[in-house]
Every structure is written in C-alpha cells, then in structure tokens.
C-alpha positions in Angstrom: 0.0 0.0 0.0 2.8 2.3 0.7 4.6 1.9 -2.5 1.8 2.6 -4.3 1.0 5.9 -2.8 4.8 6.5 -3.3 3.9 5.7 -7.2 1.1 7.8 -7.1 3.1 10.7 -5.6 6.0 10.6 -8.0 3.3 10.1 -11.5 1.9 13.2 -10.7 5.5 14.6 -9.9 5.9 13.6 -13.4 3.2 15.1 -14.9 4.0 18.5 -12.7 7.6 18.1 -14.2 6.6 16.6 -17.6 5.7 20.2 -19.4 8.8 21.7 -17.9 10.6 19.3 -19.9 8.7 19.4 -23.0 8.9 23.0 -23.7 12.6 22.9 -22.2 15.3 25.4 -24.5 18.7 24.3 -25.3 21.0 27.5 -24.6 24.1 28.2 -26.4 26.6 31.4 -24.9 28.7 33.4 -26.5 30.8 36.2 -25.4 32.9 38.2 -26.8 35.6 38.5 -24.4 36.1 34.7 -24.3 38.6 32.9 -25.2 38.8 30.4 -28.3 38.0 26.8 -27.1 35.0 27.0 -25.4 32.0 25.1 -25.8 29.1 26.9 -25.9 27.9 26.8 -22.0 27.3 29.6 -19.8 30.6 29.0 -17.8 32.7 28.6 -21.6 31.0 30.3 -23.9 32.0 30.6 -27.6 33.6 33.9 -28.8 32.0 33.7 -32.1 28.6 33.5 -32.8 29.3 31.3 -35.9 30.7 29.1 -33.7 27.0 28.6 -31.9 25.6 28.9 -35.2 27.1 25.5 -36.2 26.6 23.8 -32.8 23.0 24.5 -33.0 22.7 23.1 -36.7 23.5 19.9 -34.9 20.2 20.4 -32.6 16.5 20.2 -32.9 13.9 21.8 -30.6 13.6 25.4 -29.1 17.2 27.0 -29.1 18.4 30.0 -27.8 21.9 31.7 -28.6 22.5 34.1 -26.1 24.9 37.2 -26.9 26.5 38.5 -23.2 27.1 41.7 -23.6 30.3 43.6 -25.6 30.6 44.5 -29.5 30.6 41.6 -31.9 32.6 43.0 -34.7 31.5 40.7 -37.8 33.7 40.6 -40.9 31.6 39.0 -43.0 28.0 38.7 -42.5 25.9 36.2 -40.5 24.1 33.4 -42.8 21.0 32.0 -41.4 19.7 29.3 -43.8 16.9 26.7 -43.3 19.5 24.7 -41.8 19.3 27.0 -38.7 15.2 26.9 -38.8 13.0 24.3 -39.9 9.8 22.7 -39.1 11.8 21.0 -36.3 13.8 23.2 -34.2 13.1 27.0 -34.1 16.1 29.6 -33.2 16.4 32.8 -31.3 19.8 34.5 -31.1 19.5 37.2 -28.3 20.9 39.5 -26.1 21.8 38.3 -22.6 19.0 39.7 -19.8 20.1 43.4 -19.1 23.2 43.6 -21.1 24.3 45.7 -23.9 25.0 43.2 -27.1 26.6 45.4 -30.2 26.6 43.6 -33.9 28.9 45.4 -35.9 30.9 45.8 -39.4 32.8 48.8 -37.8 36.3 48.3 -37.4 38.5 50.7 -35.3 41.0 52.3 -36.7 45.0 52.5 -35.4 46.3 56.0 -36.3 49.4 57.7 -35.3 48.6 61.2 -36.1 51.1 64.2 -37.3 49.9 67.9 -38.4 49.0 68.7 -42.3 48.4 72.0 -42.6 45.8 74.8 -41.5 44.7 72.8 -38.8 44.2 69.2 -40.7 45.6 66.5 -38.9 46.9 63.2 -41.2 47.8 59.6 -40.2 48.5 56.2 -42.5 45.9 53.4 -41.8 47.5 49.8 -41.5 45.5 48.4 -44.4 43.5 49.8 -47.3 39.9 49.8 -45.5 36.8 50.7 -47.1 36.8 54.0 -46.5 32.9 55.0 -47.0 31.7 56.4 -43.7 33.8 57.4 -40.6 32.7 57.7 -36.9 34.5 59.4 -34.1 33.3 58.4 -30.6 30.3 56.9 -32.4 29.5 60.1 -34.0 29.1 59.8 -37.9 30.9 62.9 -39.6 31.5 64.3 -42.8 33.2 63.7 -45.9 35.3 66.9 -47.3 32.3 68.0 -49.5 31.0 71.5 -50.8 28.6 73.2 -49.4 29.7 72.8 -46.0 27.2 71.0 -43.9 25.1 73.1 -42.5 22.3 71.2 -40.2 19.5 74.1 -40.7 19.9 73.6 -44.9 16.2 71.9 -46.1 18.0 69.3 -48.6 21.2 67.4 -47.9 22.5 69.6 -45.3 23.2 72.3 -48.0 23.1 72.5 -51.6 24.6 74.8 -54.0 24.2 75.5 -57.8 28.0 76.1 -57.7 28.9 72.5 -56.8 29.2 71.5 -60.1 30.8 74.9 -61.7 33.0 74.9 -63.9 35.4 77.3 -62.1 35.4 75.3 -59.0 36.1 71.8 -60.7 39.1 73.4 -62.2 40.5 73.7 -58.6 40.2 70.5 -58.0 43.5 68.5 -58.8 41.8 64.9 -58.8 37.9 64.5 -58.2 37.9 61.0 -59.2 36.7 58.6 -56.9 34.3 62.1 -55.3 30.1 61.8 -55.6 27.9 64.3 -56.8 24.6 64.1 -55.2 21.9 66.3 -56.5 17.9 66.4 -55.9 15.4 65.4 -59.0 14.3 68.5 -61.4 10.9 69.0 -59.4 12.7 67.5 -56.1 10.8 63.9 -56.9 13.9 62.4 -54.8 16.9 62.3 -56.1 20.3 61.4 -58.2 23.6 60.2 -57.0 27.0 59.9 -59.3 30.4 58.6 -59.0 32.9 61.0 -60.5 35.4 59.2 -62.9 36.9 62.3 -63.8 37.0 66.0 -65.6 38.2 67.6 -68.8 40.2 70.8 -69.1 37.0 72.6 -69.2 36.3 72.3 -65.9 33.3 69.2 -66.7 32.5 66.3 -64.7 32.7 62.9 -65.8 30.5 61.0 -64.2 29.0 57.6 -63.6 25.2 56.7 -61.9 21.9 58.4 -61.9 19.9 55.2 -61.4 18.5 55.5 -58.2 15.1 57.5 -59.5 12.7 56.2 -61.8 11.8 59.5 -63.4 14.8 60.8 -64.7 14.1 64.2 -65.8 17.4 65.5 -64.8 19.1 67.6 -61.8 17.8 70.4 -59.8 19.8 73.6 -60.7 20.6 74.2 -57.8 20.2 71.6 -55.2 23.5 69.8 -55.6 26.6 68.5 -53.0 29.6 67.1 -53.8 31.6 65.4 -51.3 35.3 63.5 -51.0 37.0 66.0 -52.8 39.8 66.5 -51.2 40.4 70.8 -52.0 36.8 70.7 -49.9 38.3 69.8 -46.5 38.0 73.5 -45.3 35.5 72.7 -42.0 35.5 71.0 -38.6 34.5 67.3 -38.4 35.3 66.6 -42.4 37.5 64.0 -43.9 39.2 62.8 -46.7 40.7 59.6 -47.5 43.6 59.3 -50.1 43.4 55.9 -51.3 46.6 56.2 -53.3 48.7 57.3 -49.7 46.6 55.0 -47.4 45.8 58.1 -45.8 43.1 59.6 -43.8 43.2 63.3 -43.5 41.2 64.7 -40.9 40.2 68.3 -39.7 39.1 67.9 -35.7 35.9 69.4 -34.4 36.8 72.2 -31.4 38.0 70.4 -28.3 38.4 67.3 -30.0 41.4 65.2 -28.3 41.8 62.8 -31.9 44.9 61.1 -29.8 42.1 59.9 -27.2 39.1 59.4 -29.5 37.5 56.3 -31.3 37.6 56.2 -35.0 35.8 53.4 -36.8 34.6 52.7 -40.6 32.0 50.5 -41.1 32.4 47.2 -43.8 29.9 45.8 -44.4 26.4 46.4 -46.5 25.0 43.3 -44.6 24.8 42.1 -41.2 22.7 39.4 -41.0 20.9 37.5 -44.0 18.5 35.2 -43.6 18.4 33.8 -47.0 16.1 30.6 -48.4 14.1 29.9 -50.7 9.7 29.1 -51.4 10.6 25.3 -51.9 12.9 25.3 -49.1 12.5 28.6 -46.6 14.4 29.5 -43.3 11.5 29.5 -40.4 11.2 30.2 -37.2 14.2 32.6 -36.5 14.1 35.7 -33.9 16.7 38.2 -33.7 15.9 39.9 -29.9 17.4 42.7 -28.1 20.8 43.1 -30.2 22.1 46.8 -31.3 22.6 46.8 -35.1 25.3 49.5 -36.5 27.9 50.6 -38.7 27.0 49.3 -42.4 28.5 51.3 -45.5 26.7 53.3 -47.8 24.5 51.2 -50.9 23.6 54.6 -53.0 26.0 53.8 -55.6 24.8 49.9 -56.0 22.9 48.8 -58.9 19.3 49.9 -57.9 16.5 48.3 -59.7 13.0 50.3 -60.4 9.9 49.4 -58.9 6.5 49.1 -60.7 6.4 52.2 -63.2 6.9 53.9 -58.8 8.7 56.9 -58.8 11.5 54.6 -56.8 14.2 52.3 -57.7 15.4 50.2 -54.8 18.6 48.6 -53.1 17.7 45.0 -52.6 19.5 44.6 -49.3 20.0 45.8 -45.8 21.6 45.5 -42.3 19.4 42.8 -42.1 18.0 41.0 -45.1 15.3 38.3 -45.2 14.1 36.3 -48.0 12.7 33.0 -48.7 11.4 33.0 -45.0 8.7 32.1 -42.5 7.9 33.1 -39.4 10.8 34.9 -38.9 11.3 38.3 -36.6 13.9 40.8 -35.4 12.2 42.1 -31.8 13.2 44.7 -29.5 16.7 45.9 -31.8 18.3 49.1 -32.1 19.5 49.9 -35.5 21.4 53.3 -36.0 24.7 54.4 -38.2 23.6 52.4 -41.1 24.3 53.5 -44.7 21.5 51.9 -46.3 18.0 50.1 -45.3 17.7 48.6 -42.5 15.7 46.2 -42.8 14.7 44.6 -45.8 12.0 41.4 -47.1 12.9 40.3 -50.3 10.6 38.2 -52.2 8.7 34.7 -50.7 8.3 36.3 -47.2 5.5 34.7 -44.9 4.5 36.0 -41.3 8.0 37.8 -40.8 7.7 40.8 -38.5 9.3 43.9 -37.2 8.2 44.5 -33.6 9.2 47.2 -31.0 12.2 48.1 -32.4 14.4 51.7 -32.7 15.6 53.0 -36.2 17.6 56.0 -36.1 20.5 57.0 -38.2 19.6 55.3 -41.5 21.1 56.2 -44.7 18.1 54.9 -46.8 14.5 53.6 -45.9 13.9 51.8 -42.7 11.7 48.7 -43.2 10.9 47.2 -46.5 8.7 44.5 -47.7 9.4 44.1 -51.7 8.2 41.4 -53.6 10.0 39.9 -57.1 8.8 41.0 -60.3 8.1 37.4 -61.2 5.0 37.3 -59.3 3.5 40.3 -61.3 1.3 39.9 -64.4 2.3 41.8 -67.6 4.6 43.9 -65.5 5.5 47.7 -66.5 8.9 49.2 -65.0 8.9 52.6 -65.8 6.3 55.3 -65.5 5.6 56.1 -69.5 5.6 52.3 -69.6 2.8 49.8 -70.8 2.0 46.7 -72.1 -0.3 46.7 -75.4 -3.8 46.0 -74.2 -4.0 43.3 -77.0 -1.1 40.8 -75.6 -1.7 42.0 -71.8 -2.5 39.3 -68.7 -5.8 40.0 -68.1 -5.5 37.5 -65.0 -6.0 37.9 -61.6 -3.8 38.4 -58.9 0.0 37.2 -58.6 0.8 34.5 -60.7 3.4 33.2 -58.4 4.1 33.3 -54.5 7.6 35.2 -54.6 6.4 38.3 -52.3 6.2 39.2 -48.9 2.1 38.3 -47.3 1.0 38.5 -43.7 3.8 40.2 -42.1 4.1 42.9 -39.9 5.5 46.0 -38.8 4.4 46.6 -35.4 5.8 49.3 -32.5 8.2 50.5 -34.3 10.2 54.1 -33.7 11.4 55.4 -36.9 13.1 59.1 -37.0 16.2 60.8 -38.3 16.0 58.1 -41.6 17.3 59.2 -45.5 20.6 60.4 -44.3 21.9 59.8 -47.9 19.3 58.7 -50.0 15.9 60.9 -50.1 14.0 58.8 -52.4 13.0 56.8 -49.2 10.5 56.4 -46.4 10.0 54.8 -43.0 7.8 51.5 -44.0 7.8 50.9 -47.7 5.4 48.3 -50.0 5.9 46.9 -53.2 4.8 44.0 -54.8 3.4 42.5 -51.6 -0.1 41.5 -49.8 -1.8 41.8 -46.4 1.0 43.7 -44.2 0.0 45.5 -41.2 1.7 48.8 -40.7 0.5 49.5 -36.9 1.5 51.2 -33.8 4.2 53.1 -35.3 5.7 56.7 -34.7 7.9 58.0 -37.7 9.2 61.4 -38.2 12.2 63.4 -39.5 12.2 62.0 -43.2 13.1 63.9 -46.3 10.2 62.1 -48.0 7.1 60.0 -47.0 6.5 58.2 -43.7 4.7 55.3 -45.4 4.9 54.2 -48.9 2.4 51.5 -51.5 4.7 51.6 -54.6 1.8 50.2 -56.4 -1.9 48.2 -56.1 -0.1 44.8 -56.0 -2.0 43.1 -54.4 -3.4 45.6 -51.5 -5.3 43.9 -48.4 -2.5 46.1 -46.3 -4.1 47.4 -42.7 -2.0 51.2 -42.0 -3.8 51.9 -38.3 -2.8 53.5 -35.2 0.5 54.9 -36.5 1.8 58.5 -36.0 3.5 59.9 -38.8 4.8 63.7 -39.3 7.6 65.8 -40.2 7.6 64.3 -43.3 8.6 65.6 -47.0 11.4 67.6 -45.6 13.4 67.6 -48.5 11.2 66.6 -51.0 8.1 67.7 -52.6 4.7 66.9 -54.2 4.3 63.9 -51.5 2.7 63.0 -48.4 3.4 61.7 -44.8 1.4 58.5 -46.2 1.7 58.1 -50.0 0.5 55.6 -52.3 1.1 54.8 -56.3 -1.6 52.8 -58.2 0.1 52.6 -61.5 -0.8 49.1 -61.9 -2.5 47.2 -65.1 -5.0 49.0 -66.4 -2.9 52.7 -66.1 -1.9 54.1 -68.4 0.1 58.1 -69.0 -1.9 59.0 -71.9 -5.4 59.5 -70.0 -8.0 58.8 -73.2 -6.2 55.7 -73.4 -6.4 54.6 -69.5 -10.5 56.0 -69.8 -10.7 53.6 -72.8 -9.2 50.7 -70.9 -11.5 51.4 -67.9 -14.5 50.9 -70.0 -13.9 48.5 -72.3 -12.5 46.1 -69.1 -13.3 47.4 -65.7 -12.5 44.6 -64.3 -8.9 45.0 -64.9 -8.7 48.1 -62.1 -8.5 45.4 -59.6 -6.8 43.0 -61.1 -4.0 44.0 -59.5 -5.1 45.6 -56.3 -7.2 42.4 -55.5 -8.3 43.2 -51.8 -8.9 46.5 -50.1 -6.1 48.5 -48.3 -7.8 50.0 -45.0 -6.3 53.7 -43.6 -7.6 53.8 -39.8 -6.6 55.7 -36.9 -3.6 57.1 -37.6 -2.2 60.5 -37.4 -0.6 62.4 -39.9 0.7 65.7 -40.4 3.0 66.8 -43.4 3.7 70.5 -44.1 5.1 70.0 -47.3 2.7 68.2 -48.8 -0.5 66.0 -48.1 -1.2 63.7 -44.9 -2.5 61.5 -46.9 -1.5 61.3 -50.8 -3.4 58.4 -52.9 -2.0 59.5 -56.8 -1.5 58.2 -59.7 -4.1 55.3 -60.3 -4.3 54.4 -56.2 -7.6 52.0 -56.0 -9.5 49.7 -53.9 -8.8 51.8 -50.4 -10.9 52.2 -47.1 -9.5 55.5 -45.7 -11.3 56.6 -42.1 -11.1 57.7 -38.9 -8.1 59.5 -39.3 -6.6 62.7 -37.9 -5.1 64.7 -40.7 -3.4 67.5 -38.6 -2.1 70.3 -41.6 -2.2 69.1 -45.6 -5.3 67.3 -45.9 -6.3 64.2 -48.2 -5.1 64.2 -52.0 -6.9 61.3 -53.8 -5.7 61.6 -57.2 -7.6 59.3 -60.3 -8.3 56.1 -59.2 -11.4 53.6 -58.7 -13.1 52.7 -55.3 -11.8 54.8 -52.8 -14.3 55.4 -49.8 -13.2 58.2 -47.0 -15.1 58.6 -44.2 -15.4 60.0 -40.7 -11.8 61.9 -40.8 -11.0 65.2 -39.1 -9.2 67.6 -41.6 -7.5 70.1 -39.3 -7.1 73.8 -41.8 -7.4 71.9 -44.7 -9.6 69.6 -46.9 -10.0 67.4 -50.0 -7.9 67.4 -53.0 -9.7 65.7 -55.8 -7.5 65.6 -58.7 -8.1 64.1 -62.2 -11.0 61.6 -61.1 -12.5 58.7 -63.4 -15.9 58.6 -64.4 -17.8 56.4 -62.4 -14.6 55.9 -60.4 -17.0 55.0 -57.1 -15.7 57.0 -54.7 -16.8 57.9 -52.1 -16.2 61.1 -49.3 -18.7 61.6 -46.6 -19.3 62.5 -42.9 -16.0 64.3 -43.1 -15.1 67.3 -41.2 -13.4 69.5 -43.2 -11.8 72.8 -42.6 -12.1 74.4 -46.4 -13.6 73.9 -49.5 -12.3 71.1 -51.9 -9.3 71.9 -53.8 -10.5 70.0 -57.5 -8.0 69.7 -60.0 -9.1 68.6 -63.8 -11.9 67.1 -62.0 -15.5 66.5 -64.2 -17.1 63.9 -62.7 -17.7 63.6 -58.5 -17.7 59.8 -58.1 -20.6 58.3 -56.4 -21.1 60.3 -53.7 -19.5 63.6 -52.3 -21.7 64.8 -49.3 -22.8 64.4 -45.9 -20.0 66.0 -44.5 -19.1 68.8 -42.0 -18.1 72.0 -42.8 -17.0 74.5 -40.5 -17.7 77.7 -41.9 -20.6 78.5 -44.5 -18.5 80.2 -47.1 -16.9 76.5 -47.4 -19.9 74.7 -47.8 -21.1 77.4 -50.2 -18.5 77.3 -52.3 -18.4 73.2 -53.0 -22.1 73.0 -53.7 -21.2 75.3 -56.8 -19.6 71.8 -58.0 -22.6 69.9 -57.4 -21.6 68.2 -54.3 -22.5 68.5 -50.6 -26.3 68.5 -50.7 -26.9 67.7 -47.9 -23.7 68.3 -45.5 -24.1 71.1 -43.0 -22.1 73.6 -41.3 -21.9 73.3 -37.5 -20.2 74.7 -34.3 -16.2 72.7 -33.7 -15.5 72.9 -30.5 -12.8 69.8 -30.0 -12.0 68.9 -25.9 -8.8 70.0 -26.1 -6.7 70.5 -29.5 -3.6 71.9 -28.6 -3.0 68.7 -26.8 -3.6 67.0 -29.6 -7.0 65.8 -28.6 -9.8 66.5 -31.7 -12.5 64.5 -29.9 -16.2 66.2 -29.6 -18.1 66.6 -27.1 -21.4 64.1 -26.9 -23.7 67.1 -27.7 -21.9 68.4 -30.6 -24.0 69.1 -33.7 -21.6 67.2 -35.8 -22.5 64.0 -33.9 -26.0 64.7 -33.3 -27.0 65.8 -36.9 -24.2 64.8 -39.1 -23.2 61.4 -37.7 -19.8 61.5 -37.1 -18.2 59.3 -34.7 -15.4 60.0 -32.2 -12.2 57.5 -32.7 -9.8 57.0 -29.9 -6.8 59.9 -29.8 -5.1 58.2 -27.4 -3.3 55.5 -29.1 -1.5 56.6 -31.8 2.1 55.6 -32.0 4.1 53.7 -30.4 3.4 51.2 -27.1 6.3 50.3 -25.6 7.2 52.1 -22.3 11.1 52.1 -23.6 10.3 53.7 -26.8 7.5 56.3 -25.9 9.9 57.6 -23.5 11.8 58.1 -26.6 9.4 59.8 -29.1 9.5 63.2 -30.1 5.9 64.5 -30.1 4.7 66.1 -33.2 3.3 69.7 -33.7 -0.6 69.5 -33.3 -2.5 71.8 -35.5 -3.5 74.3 -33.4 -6.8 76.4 -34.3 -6.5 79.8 -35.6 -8.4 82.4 -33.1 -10.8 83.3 -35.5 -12.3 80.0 -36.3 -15.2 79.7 -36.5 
C-alpha cells in the first residue's frame, strides 16, 4: 500500500515536471571577451557566434543563442539558412538579460597622427579599408564636400548651384573617386553619381543616376559634392587618399583625436537570412541586439519598382528572404548606410516588432516582392503593355512576395541620411502587411509608402506619422502609387481601358487596403496622398493634422469620418464612375478639385466649418446635404480632436469620435523616446 501511494506521488510529480521538460530550451553562450576553445555553455561560452551557429545546426527543438554583452565586430555577414530553422527546431539569437550586445561591421582604426596644414591633422591606416563612412566616438561625420554641412539647410545639409561649376572643378587637382549628389528636377527624390573624372574645361565625368525612376534630370541648384579632397576647409570633415593610405582629418573644437575612437563601417550586410519558397528559413528571432555601422549602398545597382517613382537597393543590415515566421524584436539599428531592414521576395509572417531606427542612410523597413509574381509587368512610368497581348489574369501568378507580415511598435526618426527617395515603411509588390503602432518622423520624404496596387489587403492603423517631405516635394506623410495594369500616362487611353475592361482596375489591387486611426501631419505636402491610379482603399477615422487628403484618379476609394485640421480634399483628375466615395468628413475648407469632371458616387454628408466652405463646393454639385456646424474639440492643442457628446456634428451629421489616445508607439522604452509632433492648433478666428 505504501509503494503505491509513493507511485502515485511521484506520477503526478511527473506530470507536474513533464511540461517543464517538454517546452525545455537548449541554450548556447557566447561572449565576446572569451577565449577560443569554449563550448558553448554559460561557464565557456564561444567567442564567435558562428561558432554557436554550427553547434545549433546539430540540434532540434527550441534554441536560444544568447549574446552576453560587448561589441561583436563581424567581418563578414551572419548566414541564417533553413538549416538554422526548420519545421523541427526553431532559433532565437538574443541578447543576454540586461546587457548591452553590439553587432557590428565597424572596425576601429589604429592611427598615429602628425599635423597637415591649416589645422588638418593626417595619419596612415595599416590596411586599405573601405573608407565610406567614418565615426568618431560613435559620431558619424563628414566627408570633405562643398557646401559645408550646415544642419538648418532643407536638402542634404546644404546645396549649391556652384557644386558643379566649372570654375570650381578646375580647382580640384583629382575629383575622381568624389560623388555628386543632386535632388530630381521637381525635387521627386533624387540622383547620385560617382565622379570618374574631368576635362580641361572644368566638366564632370561622371558615372550613376539610377537610383530615381523619373529621370528628368538635376535640380539647378540643389546639388553637394563630397570627398573632394580641396573641400576639406570645415571642422568634423575627412578625406581619404586611397593612393597614400591616408586619412586626413580636420578635428571638431576640443576634440582630443589622440584619445578618440575612429571606426569605418564594412559591411552592406549584417545578418541574412536567405532561403528559398521550396525550401525557406522559419522560425528565426533576432531579440534585443544593437545593429550598427554598415556602408553606404547609393551607388549599388538599384533596380525600379512598378512604373513607382522609386528604384530600390535589394539589401540591408538585415536582409530576409525565402522565409517564414521569422522576426527581429526589440533591436536598435542606428549608423547604417542603407536600409535597415529589408523582405525580399517569398516572405510569410515575418515581422518587425518594437524596435528603434535611427541614423539610417536609406528607408527603414521594407517589404518588396520579385517582379516574377507580377502579371504583364510595367517598370517605368511612361511604360505599358499593349492592351491586345496584356495578362488579363488575376492576382500574382506566383508566391515570390512578402504576405501577412508585420510592422508593429516600431520608432522610426532621423531616416534618408543619404538617399531621399525613401520612407519609413515601404510596400511593393506585396499582400496583407499590417503597418501598426508606429511613430515616424524626420524623413526627407514620405512616412509610409504603397509603390503600387499589387495586391493591397494592407491594414496602415494607429500609427503616427509627421515631419515628413522635408526635403522633397509633391508627396505625403502616407503616400501611395496605383500605377498598376490598367494605367496608363496617356489618359484617353487609360478612360478607354476602364470601359472596355473594368474589371482589370483590380486585377491588381485584389483586396482592399484600410487607412484607420492614424495620425498624420505633413507641411510639405498631403497627410494623406493616394495618386497616380491608387484603387480599392478604405480611408477613415483618421486625424489629418495640416495638408489634408489628396486622392488623385483612381477607382473605389471610400473616405469617411476623418477630421481635416485647416485643410480639406484634393480631388485631382478623377475617373468617371470611379465610385468613390467622401462623406461624414469634417473639413476645414472647400475642396481643392483639379481637372476634375465627374464627382464619383457620392460627395456629401459632411461637416463644414464655416458657410463660405460649404457654399463654395455645392457650386460643383456636391454636398447637398452636408451642414455647417459649431467645432469645438476637448482639447486641440494637446492634440486631442474629440467632440463633445452634444456636438452638432455628432448629433446631426453622424460622425463618430475614434480614440486619440493611441497613436504611436506602445512600448514604455520607446514612448519615452518619441519626439511629439506639432498639433495643429486652431486659428483664433475659427469659427
């Protein structure tokens, strides 16, 4: 009797114990203060990660690779492959609890330094690094480059139509090997070029141009050129004489060089997680780790995107594709010359989730889908496929794009360092990704970008997005491009194509892309921008705090129950019987129409705050019955646009309140971070 109550202590000991050991993580260490020869525990840890890589490769189940804290200087990138996650082991590389884990392509440099002249200092690296970007204390600075930086100047830190003269090129002994960076004609983005050389005239040679789909050739006057070496005239620049192995360096004010940190980044990648649709890498996390120092990509071979206004880098300090499942998670990424993040093709479920991007040379997080998957594609904007031999299917014809992923949490500021063509969250060729929860700000050009309708279903909601189109113009803090199938740049033909197929406007743009709950504020531009062609969208409850909603010709857009703060709708170009749709709107101004004829199906029941307003649309034929009404919001300078219960515009116009609370990021670490942006604060006199 005793033994078995002693067997029936210890079986349901067992099955106490038994889910312990079932959901049990093998843990691999690394450190990288460690000595070689470890094996991989917590007492010996590896001092590569590699090294864990491999050991875990010969594992299945949950496994963790913890980082302990210290910089991890890679020179090559890490290769995550479906040998490292499978249907039968998943993997999490992370930072140790509470320590500081650094991935890095920087390398510091050795210099013994001796005077130039005119206060430039000069010392002879030990090998020929790549020389592309160079920090000081972990402070990025300047190549030698004319105009001097100047951090108040509106486009690259200062432009000048005598960056390119004739009479200052002649100065220059040897500009090959120096970059010309210049904004596009109407400042659509812009154009960089390598300099191979110049004739006795004082004219560049030059080599690039690629990275903008439009190219209608430089602004006049918005140009820099940097690494020439007669340009080193300023505090904080430097040059780099490949020929001497020499790095020539002016120091900032008060800047001990003999006791500073100088390091050049390496590397364009840091960590690839590469497979393929037949065989993809699942089931990967990359938690907690600090991702910096990657050179700049603006010279790389860019390719276009749908007839967008964009070309694109296909890479990144981190670069997915062929994947499922897998997730970076809490990161830092700063001091990187390119994207950030990057999906690449077959990408299911991956995500981006409370994680810091600051310091980026290009676009933050990108999900970009293969060309393959596109019917009858067109790459360029006066581009098209004859009608007659089009693919008058539906949807992708194969899986090679991004679906059901996510950017979640995210802070994104202080992105487009280099490149301005750019944005914080960009989509192309790619279905169903939410874009939630996320504050971006300080971009030269849009906050979120569609490149196209392939193949919509995207949710953009709850995300907080301003101080946006800083260098840039004719854009918006959200933007979108619809130039799919049925577009075309010759407008009798696209009206043609409309009728004869309508069914073609969403071919492409298969399921609806909702706009909810966000706010956006751009001063250069629109909050929210739908052109060229942008279909099949559900925009409302949105708080657009300064430029108002652009929807440019399309098909089925319906907006609803948004608060236009000083502004209103801009119509331009619309479709006959386009079917859209603006009502129960508040709007601060009459309609701003452009080339438009025909109203879609319904413009009216909305709000107008002043009668003048109102007056003034219903001489288009909209608005019959929308109504002017008394706006008094709780409290708007705090940012909060809710009505009171009572209001008019409630009780008679049926709008609905939407929570102002929640925009933006969630976590504590990052709101404490956030800049908040400049609410729209009502003129005295309105009414």
């Amino acid at each position: 009797m005793q033994g078995l109550r002693t067997l029936k202590r210890w079986g349901w000991m067992a099955l106490l114990i038994l889910p312990l050991f079932v959901s049990a993580q093998t843990l691999i260490y690394v450190s990288p203060t460690a000595r070689g020869g470890g094996d991989g525990s917590l007492s010996q840890p590896f001092s590569r990660i590699e090294e864990a890589i491999l050991k875990a490769r010969g594992l299945k189940g949950d496994l963790v690779i913890y980082l302990r804290g210290g910089k991890y200087v890679l020179d090559e990138p890490l290769v995550l492959t479906p040998l490292d996650g499978n249907d039968e082991r998943s993997l999490s590389i992370k930072a140790y609890p509470s320590e500081k884990v650094v991935l890095t392509s920087n390398v510091s440099l050795s210099l013994k330094w001796e005077t130039y002249k005119e206060g430039i200092m000069k010392a002879r690296l030990e090998q020929d690094y790549v020389m592309d970007m160079l920090l000081v204390n972990e402070g990025l600075r300047h190549m030698a480059r004319f105009p001097n930086y100047d951090s108040t100047a509106i486009r690259f830190n200062g432009t000048s139509s005598l960056a390119t003269s004739p009479a200052k090129v002649k100065k220059w002994k040897n500009p090959e090997g120096g970059y010309l960076h210049a904004m596009h004609k109407h400042d659509w983005g812009d154009f960089h070029y390598r300099i191979t050389g110049k004739d006795k005239k004082g004219n560049l040679s030059l080599e690039g141009g690629w990275q903008n789909n439009r190219p209608m050739g430089l602004h006049d006057e918005n140009r820099m050129v940097e690494n020439i070496f007669e340009e080193l005239d300023a505090p904080g620049e430097w040059y780099y004489s490949r020929a001497e192995q020499t790095l020539y360096y002016y120091p900032q004010e008060g800047e001990n060089i003999d006791r500073s940190l100088f390091e050049t980044p390496q590397l364009k990648h840091l960590i690839e997680i590469r497979g393929t649709m037949d065989e993809p890498v699942k089931n990967i996390t990359i938690e907690g780790v600090e991702l910096t120092g990657t050179v700049r990509t603006f010279m790389e071979r860019y390719e276009p995107l749908l007839r967008s206004d964009w070309t694109v880098y296909r890479g990144a300090a981190v670069y997915l594709e062929g994947t499922e499942n897998c997730k970076l998670h809490g990161c830092k990424l700063y001091n990187l010359g390119g994207n950030a993040v990057f999906f690449s093709g077959y990408n299911r479920g991956g995500e981006v989730t409370s994680s810091h991007f600051t310091e980026i040379g290009a676009s933050a997080i990108c999900f970009v889908g293969n060309v393959e998957a596109v019917r009858s594609p067109s790459m360029n904007y006066h581009d098209f496929v004859p009608f007659e031999s089009m693919d008058k299917g539906k949807g992708p014809k194969a899986s090679s794009y991004p679906a059901e992923c996510r950017a979640y949490d995210n802070l994104i500021h202080r992105i487009g360092l280099y490149e301005k063509q750019i944005t914080g969250i960009e989509l192309s060729m790619c279905q169903s990704i939410t874009v939630s929860h996320n504050s971006i700000y300080d971009t030269p050009r849009a906050g979120i970008n569609i490149s196209e309708g392939t193949w919509g279903g995207h949710v953009i909601e709850f995300n907080d997005v301003f101080d946006t189109v800083k260098e840039t113009g004719d854009h918006g803090s959200f933007n979108s491009w619809g130039r799919d199938r049925f577009w075309h740049p010759v407008r009798p033909t696209m009206d043609s194509i409309a009728r004869v197929m309508p069914e073609l406007i969403l071919a492409d743009a298969v399921s609806t892309t909702i706009i909810r709950n966000n706010r956006f504020r751009c001063d250069r531009g629109w909050d929210i921008d739908l052109d060229d062609g942008s279909s099949n969208f559900h925009i409302y409850n949105n708080l657009c705090l300064n430029g108002g909603i652009k929807l440019r010709e399309g098909f089925y857009r319906v907006v609803e129950n948004n608060i236009m703060v000083n502004n209103s709708l801009h119509p331009h170009a619309w479709f006959n019987q386009s079917g859209d749709v603006f009502t129960r709107n508040i709007v601060m101004r009459e309609y701003f129409p452009y080339q438009v004829e025909q109203w879609g199906r319904m413009v009216d029941y909305n709000i107008f705050a002043d009668e003048r307003s109102l007056a003034k649309v219903r001489e288009q034929g909209t608005d019959v019955h929308s109504i002017v009404v008394p706006l008094e919001f709780v409290n708007p300078s705090e940012g909060n646009y809710t009505l009171p219960d009572d209001s008019e515009a409630i009780l008679k116009g049926s709008f609905q309140n939407f929570d102002m609370g929640h925009f933006g990021v969630v976590s504590a670490h990052l709101k404490a971070m956030e800049s908040l942006g400049n609410f729209a604060v009502l003129p005295k006199d309105f009414p």
